[in-house]
C-alpha positions, 0 to 999 in steps of 0.5 A: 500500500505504501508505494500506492500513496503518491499516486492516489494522492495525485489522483485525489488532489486532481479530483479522480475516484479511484478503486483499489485491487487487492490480492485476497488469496493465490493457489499454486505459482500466483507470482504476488502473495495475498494483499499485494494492491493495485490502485486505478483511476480513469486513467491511470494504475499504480502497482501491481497484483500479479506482475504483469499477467492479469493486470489489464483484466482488473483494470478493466473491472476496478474501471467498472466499479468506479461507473457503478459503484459496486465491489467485486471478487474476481477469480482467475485460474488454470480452470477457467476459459481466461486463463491463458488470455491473462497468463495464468496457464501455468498453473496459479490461481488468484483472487482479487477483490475490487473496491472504490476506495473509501476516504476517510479510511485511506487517510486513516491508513496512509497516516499510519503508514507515513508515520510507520505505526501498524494498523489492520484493515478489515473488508468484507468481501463475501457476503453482506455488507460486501465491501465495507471496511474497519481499520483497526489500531493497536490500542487505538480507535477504530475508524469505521465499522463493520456493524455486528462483525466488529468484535469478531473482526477485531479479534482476526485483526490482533491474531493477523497482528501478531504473526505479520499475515493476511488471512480470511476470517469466516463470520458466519455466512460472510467472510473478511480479509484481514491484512496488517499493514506494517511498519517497513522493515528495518537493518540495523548495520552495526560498524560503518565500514566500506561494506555498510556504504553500500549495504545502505543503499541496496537496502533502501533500494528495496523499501528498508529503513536504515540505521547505521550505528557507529561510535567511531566518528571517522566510521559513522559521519554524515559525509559517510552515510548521508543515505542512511535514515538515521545515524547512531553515535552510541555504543552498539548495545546500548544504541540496539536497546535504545532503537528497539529491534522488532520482529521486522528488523534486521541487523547486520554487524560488520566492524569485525573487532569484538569490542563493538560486535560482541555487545552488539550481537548479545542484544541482538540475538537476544531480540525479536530480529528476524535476522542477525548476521555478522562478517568474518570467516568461518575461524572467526565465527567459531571464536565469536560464538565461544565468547559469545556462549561464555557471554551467557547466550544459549545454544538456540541464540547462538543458532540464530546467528548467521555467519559467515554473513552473507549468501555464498556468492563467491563475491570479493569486493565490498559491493559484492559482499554487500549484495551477499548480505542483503540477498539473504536479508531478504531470503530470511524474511521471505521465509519467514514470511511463507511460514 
């Protein structure tokens, strides 16, 4: 959704309805997993539910829906005769649900998202009332209502909360889709060194936030890292506590000397990251991991720890090592997210 705010916003500001497609649930080689958007105007689209194969097919009806106000669920699948026209011949099955966008709940959400708080969307979209919505806030208000299926939905919201994915809710004979909308996710580079410079960039490249910790002023400067969203002058245990490391945050330690990578990795292993890796070779993992398990880090942290850092791409160069990190940031949270 976050990647859909300027447009819409340009398309709203110029005085143009807009109806948005949403990815409710994918069988088999479906190339965009549930709640993946595409918003459309009368003239325009902006993101995208399926790479390219359907995407004409749920222009086509999200334009319907702007002329007749009506939300819909569309299929497409091995199965039916469209199959091949829109590209899905080879074996995936997509579910799309279509709405115009409603405008005071999208102001509620592209605030939260702006300002990186996680909300949950609740829409109805099989049954009645087809295509209302709630969005739901951790301990906050809720904007909207989905009358009698508030209580219940609030509970699907907590639950897709918790564990970061979409998911469809039965309530009676209608059914919700349920989708956390979450901050972006986080690296946390520990150590400001050649290898980081570059890190940086492919890491807002693919959406991250950065934060670069370093209490070596030669290492961790502005002129250095003046891409990174956030600079840290602290030391590395004492920065990680203060930046607080959540279930979407990475970290990644390279300074390779143990004063400043040592503190770093037994909070952060300690912590909800989904990855934690650190640079250096397969030697100095084995001595890393002595004194860390002295450190008093059980043997399950310790397991969490990746290192060597880096799929094994046989790179040498600091933007090769760099590339190495970051592909396998975003294989481990593609996993996670797949489980």
């Amino acid at each position: 959704m976050r990647e859909l705010i300027a447009d819409i916003d340009r398309w709203r500001a110029n005085g143009e309805k807009v109806a948005l497609a949403t990815v409710v649930s994918t069988w088999g080689s479906a190339p965009r997993r549930p709640g993946a958007k595409m918003a459309v105007s009368a003239g325009g689209l902006s993101g995208s539910v399926s790479g390219g194969c359907i995407e004409g097919a749920v222009a086509q009806e999200a334009r319907a829906a702007l002329r007749d106000g009506q939300p819909r669920l569309l299929h497409f699948g091995v199965s039916d005769e469209t199959a091949w026209s829109v590209g899905l011949a080879c074996g995936g099955q997509v579910e799309v649900f279509i709405s115009v966008l409603d405008e005071a709940l999208y102001e509620a959400t592209r605030d939260a998202l702006l300002a990186h708080r996680a909300v949950v969307g609740a829409t109805v979209i099989v049954g009645e009332p087809l295509g209302r919505s709630a969005l739901f806030t951790p301990g906050g208000p809720t904007v909207g209502s989905l009358g009698a299926a508030d209580s219940a939905a609030h509970e699907a919201a907590l639950a897709s909360l918790r564990d970061g994915q979409c998911q469809r809710a039965a309530l009676g004979e209608a059914e919700l889709f349920v989708e956390p909308l979450l901050p972006p996710p986080t690296l946390v580079v520990v150590g400001g060194v050649h290898i980081a410079v570059t890190l940086v960039s492919l890491a807002r490249t693919l959406g991250y936030r950065t934060v670069v910790v370093d209490p070596r002023s030669a290492f961790g400067s502005a002129a250095r890292f003046g891409h990174a969203d956030r600079l840290v002058d602290a030391w590395p245990d004492d920065a990680l506590r203060s930046i607080g490391l959540s279930a979407s945050t990475a970290v990644a330690v390279l300074s390779h000397d143990p004063k400043l990578d040592d503190p770093a990795l037994l909070v952060a292993l300690r912590s909800d990251a989904f990855y934690v890796g650190a640079l250096g070779s397969t030697r100095t993992q084995e001595k890393r991991r002595a004194r860390l398990g002295e450190a008093g880090l059980s043997d399950p942290e310790l397991a969490r720890l990746h290192g060597p850092i880096g799929l094994p791409l046989g790179g040498r160069t600091p933007e090769e090592i760099a590339l190495a990190i970051m592909a396998e940031i975003v294989l481990a949270r593609n996993r996670r997210q797949d489980k």
